[in-house]
Backbone bond lengths (Angstrom), bond angles and torsions (degrees), N, CA, C in turn:
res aa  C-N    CA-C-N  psi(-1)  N-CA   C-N-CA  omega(-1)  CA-C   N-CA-C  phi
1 X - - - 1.444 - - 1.516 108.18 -
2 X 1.418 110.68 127.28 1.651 111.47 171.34 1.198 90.05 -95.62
3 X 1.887 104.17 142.49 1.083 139.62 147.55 1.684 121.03 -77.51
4 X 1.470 124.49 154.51 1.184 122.13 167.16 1.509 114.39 -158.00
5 X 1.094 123.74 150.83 1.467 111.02 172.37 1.512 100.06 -163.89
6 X 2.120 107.24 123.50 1.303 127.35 -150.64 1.568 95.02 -95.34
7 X 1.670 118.09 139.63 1.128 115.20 167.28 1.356 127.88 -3.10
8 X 1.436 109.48 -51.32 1.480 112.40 -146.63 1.549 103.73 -90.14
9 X 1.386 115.79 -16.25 1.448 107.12 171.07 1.716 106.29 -65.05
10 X 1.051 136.44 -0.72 1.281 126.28 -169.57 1.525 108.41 -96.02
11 X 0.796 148.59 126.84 1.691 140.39 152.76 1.425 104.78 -59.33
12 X 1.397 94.34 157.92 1.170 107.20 153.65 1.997 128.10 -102.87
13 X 1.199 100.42 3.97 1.600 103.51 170.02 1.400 111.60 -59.38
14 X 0.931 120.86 -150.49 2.038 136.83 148.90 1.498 102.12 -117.47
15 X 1.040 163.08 -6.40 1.181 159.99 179.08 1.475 114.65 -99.12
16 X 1.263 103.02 -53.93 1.562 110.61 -175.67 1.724 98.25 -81.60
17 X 0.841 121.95 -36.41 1.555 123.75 -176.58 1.607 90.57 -54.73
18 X 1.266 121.71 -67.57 1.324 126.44 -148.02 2.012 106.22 -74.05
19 X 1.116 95.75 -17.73 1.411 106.10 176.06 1.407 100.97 -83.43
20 X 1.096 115.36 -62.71 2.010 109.38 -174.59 1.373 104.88 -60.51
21 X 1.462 140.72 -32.48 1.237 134.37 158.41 1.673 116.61 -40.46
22 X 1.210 99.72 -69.30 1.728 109.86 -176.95 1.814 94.02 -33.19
23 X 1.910 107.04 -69.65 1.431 90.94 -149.10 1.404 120.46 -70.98
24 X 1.324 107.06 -25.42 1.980 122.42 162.24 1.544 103.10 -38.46
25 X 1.533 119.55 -55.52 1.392 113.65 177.43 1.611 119.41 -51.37
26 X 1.577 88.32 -40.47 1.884 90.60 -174.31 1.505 109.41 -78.31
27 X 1.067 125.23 -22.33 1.411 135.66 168.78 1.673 102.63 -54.85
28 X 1.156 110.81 -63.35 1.374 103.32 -160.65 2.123 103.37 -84.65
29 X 1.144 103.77 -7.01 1.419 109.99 172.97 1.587 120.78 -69.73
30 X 1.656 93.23 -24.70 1.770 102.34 -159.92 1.766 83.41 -112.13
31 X 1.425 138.30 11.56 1.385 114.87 -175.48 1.795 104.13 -133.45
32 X 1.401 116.46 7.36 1.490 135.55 138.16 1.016 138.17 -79.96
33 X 1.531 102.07 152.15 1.713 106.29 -166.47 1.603 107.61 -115.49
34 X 1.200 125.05 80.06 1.889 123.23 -177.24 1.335 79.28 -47.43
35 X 1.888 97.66 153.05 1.515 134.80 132.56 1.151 129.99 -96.80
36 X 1.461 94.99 28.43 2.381 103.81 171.66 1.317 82.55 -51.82
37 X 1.280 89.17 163.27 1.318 118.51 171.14 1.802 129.94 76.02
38 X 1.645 104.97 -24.97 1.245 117.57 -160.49 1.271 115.58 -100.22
39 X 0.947 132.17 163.60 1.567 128.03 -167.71 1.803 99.28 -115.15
40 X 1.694 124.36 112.01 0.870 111.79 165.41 1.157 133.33 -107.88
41 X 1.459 136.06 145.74 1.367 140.91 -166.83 1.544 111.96 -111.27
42 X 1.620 122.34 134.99 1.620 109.29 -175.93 1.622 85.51 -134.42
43 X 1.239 103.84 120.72 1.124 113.10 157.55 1.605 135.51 -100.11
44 X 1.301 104.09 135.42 1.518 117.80 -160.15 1.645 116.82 -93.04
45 X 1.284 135.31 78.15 1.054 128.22 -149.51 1.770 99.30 -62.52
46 X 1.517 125.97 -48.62 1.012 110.69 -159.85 1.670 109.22 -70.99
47 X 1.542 104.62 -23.11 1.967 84.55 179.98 1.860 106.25 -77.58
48 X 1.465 107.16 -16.26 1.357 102.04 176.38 1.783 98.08 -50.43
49 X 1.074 105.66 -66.01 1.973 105.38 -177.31 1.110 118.85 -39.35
50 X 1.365 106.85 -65.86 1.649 105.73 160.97 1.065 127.58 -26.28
51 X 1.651 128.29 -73.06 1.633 102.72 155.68 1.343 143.30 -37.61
52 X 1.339 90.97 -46.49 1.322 99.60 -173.05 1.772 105.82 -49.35
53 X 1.083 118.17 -62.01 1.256 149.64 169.48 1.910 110.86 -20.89
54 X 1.276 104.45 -47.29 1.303 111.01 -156.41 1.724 94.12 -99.93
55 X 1.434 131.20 -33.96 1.087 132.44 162.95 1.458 115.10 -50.43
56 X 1.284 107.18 -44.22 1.557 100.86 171.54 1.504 133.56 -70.47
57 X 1.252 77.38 -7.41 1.749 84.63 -176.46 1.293 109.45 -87.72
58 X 1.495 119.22 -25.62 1.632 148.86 -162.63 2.138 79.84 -63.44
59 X 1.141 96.89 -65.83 1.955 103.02 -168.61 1.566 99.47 -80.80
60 X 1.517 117.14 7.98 1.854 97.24 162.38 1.246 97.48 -101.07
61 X 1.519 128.10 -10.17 1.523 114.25 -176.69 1.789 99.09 -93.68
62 X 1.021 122.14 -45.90 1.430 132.51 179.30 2.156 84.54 -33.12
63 X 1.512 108.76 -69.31 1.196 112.19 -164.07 1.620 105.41 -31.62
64 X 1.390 115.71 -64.53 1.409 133.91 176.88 1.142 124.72 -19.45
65 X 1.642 115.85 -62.49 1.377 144.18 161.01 1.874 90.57 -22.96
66 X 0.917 95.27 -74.49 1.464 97.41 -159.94 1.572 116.96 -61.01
67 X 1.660 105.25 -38.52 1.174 97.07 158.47 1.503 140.13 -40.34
68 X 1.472 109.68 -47.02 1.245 149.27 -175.80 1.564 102.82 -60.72
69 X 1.125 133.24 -34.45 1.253 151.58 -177.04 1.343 107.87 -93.64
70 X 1.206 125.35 -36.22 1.601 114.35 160.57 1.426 122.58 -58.67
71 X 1.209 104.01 -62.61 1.882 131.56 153.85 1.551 101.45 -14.56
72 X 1.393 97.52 -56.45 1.794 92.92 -171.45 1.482 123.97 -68.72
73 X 1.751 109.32 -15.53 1.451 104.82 -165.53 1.537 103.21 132.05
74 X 1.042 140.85 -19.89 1.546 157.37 166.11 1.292 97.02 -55.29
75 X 1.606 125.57 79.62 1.605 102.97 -178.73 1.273 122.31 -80.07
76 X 1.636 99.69 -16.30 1.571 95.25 -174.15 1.630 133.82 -90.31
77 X 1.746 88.97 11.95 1.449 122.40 -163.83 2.052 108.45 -59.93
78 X 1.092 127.44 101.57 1.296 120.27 -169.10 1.685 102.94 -58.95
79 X 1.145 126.33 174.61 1.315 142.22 159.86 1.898 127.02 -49.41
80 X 1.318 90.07 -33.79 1.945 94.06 176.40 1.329 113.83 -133.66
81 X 0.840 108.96 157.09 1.840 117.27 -168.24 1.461 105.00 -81.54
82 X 1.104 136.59 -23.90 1.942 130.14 138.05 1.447 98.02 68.33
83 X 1.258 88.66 141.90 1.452 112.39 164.80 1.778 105.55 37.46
84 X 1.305 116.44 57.92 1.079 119.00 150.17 1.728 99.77 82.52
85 X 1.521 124.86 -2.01 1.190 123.71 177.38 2.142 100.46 110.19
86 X 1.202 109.18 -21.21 1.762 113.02 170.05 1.371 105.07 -50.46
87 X 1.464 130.48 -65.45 1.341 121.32 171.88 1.462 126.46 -36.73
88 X 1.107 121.49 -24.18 1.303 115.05 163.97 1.584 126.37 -89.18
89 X 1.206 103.83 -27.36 1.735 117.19 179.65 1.332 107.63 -50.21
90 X 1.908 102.15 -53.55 1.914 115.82 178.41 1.466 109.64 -70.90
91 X 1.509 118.43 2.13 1.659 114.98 161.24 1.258 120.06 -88.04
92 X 1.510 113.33 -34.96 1.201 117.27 -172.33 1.538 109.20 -91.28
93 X 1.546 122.43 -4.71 1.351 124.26 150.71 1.977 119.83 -52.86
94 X 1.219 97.38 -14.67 1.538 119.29 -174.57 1.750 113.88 -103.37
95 X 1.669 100.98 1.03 1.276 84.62 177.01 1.171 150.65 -92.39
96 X 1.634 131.36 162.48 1.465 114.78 -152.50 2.005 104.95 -57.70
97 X 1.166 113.91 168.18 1.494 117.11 -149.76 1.840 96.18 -86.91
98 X 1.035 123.17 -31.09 1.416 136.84 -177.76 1.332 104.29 -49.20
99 X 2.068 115.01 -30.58 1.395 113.12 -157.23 1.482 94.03 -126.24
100 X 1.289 107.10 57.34 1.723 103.29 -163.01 1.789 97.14 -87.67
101 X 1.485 108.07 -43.79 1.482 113.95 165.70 1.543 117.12 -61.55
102 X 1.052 143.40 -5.96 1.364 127.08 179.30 1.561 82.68 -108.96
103 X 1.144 149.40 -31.62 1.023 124.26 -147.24 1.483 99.83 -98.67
104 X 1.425 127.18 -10.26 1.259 132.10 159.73 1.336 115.85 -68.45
105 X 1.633 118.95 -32.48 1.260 134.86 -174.93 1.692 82.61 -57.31
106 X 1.673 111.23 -77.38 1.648 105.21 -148.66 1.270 87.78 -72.87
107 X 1.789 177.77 -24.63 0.884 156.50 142.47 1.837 126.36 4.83
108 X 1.453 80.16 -64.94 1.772 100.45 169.99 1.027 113.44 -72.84
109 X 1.878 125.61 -44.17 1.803 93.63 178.86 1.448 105.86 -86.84
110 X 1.146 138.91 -0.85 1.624 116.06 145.64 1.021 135.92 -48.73
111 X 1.172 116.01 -56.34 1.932 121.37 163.46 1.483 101.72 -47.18
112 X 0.949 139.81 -56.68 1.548 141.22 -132.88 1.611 79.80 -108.60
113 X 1.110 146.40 -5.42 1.470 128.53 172.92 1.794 89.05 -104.32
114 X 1.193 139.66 -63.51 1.567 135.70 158.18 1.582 101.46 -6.81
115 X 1.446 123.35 -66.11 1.438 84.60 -148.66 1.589 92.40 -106.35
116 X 1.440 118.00 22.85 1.612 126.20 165.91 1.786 111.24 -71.68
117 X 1.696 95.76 -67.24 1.423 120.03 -162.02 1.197 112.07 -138.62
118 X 1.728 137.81 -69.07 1.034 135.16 -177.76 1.704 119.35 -7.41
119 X 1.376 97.52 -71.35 1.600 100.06 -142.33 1.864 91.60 -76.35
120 X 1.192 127.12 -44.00 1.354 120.46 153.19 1.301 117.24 14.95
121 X 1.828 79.89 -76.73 1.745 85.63 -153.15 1.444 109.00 -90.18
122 X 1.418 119.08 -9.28 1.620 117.23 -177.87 1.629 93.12 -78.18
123 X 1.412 125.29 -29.86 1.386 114.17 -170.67 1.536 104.08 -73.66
124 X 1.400 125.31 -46.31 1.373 133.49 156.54 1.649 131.28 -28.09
125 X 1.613 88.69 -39.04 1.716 100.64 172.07 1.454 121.70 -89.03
126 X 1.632 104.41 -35.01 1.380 108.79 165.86 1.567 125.42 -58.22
127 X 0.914 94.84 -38.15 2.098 111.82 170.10 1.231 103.65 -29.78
128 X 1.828 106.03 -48.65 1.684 112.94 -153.17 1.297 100.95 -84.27
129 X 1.337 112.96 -44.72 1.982 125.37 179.35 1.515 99.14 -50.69
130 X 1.196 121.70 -57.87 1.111 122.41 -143.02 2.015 114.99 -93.34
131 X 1.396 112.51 -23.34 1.086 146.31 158.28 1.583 129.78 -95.39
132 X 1.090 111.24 -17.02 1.675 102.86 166.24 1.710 93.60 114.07
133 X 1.378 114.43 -51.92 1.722 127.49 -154.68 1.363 89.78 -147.80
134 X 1.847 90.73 173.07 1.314 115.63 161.74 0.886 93.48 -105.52
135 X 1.843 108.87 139.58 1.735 136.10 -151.86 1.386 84.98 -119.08
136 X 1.271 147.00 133.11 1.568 153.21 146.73 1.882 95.95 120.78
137 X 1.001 130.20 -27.49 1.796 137.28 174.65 1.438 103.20 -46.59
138 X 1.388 115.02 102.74 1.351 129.00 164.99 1.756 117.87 -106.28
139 X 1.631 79.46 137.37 1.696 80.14 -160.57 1.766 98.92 -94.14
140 X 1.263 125.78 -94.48 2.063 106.57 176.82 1.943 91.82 -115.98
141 X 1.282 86.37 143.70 1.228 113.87 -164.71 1.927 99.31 -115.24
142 X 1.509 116.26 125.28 1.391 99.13 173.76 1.556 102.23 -108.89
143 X 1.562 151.39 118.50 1.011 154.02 -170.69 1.815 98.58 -57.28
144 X 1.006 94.09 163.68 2.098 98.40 178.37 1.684 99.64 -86.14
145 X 1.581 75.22 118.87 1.783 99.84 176.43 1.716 110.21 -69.35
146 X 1.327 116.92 117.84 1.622 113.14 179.38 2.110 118.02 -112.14
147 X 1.607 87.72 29.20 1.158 91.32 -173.27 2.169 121.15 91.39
148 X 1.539 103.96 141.87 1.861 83.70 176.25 1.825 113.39 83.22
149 X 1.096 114.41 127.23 1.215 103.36 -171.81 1.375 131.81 67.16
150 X 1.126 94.14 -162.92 1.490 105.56 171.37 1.387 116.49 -115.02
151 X 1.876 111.98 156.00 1.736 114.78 -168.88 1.709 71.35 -103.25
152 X 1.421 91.06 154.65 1.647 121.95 -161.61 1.644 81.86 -112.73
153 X 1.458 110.67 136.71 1.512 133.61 172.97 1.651 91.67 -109.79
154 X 1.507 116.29 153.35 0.970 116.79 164.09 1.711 109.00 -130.64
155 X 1.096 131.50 133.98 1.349 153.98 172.07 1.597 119.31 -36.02
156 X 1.288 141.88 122.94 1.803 132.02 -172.18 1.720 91.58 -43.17
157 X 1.676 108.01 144.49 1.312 108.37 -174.17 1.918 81.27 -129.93
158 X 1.254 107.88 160.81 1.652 113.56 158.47 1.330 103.78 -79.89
159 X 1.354 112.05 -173.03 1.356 142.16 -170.22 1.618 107.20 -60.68
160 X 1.749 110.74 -36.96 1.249 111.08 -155.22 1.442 100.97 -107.51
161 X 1.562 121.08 14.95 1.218 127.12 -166.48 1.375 141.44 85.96
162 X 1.657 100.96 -23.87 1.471 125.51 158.56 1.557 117.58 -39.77
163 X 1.588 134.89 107.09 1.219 129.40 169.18 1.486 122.10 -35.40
164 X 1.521 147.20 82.90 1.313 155.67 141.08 1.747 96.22 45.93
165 X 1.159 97.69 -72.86 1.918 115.78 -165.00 1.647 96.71 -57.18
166 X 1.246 122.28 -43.08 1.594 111.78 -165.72 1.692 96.68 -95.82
167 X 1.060 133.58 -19.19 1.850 134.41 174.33 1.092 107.49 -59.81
168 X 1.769 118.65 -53.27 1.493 131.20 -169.25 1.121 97.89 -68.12
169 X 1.875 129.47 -45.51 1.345 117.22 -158.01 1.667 96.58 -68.50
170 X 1.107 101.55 -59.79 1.468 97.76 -178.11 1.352 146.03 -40.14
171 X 1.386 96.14 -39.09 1.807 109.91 163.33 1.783 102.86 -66.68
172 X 0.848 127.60 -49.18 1.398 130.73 -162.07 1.236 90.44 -63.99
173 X 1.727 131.69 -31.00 1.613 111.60 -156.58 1.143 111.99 -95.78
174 X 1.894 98.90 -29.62 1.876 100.73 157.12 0.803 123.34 -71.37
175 X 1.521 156.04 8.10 1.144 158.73 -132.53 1.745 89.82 -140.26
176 X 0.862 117.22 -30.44 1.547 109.05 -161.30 1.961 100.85 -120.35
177 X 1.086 115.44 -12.35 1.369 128.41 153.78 1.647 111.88 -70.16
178 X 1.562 116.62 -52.45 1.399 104.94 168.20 1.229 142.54 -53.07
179 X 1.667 103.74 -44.77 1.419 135.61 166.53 1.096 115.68 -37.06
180 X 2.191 112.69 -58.57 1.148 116.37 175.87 1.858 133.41 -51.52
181 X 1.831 85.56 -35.14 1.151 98.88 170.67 1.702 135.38 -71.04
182 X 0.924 106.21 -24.99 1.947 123.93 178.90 1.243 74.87 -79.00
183 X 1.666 136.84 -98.34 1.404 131.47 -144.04 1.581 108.32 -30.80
184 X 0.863 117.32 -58.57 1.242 136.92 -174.34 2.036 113.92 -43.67
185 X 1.861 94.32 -54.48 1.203 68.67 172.51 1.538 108.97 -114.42
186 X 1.413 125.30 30.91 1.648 132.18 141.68 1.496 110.97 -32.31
187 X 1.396 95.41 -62.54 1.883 112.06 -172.05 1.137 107.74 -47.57
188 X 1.186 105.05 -60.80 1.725 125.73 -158.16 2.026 85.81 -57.22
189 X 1.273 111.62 -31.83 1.668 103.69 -157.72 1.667 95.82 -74.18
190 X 1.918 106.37 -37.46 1.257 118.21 -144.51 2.177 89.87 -82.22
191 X 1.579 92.09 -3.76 1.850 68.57 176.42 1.382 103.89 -112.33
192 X 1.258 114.28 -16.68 1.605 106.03 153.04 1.322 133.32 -39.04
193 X 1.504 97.46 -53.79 1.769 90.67 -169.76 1.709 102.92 -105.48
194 X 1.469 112.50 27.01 1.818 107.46 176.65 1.769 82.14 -111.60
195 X 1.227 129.81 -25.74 1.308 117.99 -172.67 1.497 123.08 -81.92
């Protein structure tokens, strides 16, 4: 509801001023609707995408990895990193013998990124594939104002309660620490078995 009130309701006395004030106040007191008490939610469609968006990208690079690992000499390496990153573990059980140490190397930081970050976020991303959205993703939240103080806003949170801004940073930073790490020892595999 817009409010307004035109010069001319005002006097210029002190009496009459202060009287047309009062009832303008009560006017506009009695023709609003507070949300004390209520808890409001605003949802943001485009950062909803944005997540959405960037999780998916999290399992097109995961895909890569694996690509990347065929590339290197991994012949039996399938096309997507599957099943949570296991499909690749039972490839690299297959790998050529020259790269038996790197391939134990990336063995271990798969597991050890699984029960860090990985599977998290593929279960997080699958939510969205598989459901349309992420179901529990709150974008700003205002807690129910009861008067006094201040009404507390709360920040987009994920599913698990984790604030949005510190989940993303975090996946992104393991994500690109792992990456670094497979590339790394891809190479190391890919000059093994070209030499």
């Amino acid at each position: 509801m817009t409010f307004s009130i035109s010069s001319r309701e005002f006097g210029t006395t002190g009496r009459t001023t202060i009287a047309t004030r009062t009832s303008s106040l009560s006017a506009f007191k009695g023709n609003t609707n507070h949300q004390l008490g209520a808890e409001v939610i605003l949802q943001e469609p485009q950062l909803i995408f944005e997540i959405e968006a960037f999780l998916y990208q999290v399992k097109s690079s995961l895909d890569m990895v694996a690509q990347l690992l065929k590339a290197a000499g991994y012949q039996s390496m399938g096309e997507s990193f599957g099943d949570h990153g296991e499909r690749v573990i039972r490839a690299l059980a297959k790998a050529p013998k020259q790269c038996a140490v790197e391939a134990a190397s990336m063995e271990a930081l798969i597991a050890s990124a699984q029960s860090s970050w990985l599977d998290g976020a593929i279960v997080v991303r699958d939510s969205i594939a598989h459901q349309g959205m992420l179901e529990g993703l709150t974008c700003f939240v205002q807690r129910p104002y009861m008067g006094g103080g201040r009404a507390e806003l709360h920040y987009p949170e994920m599913p698990n309660g984790q604030r949005a801004r510190h989940y993303l940073e975090r996946i992104e930073r393991e994500l690109r620490a792992f990456s670094d790490q497979v590339v790394n020892l891809a190479l190391e595999s890919y000059e093994k078995i070209n030499t």
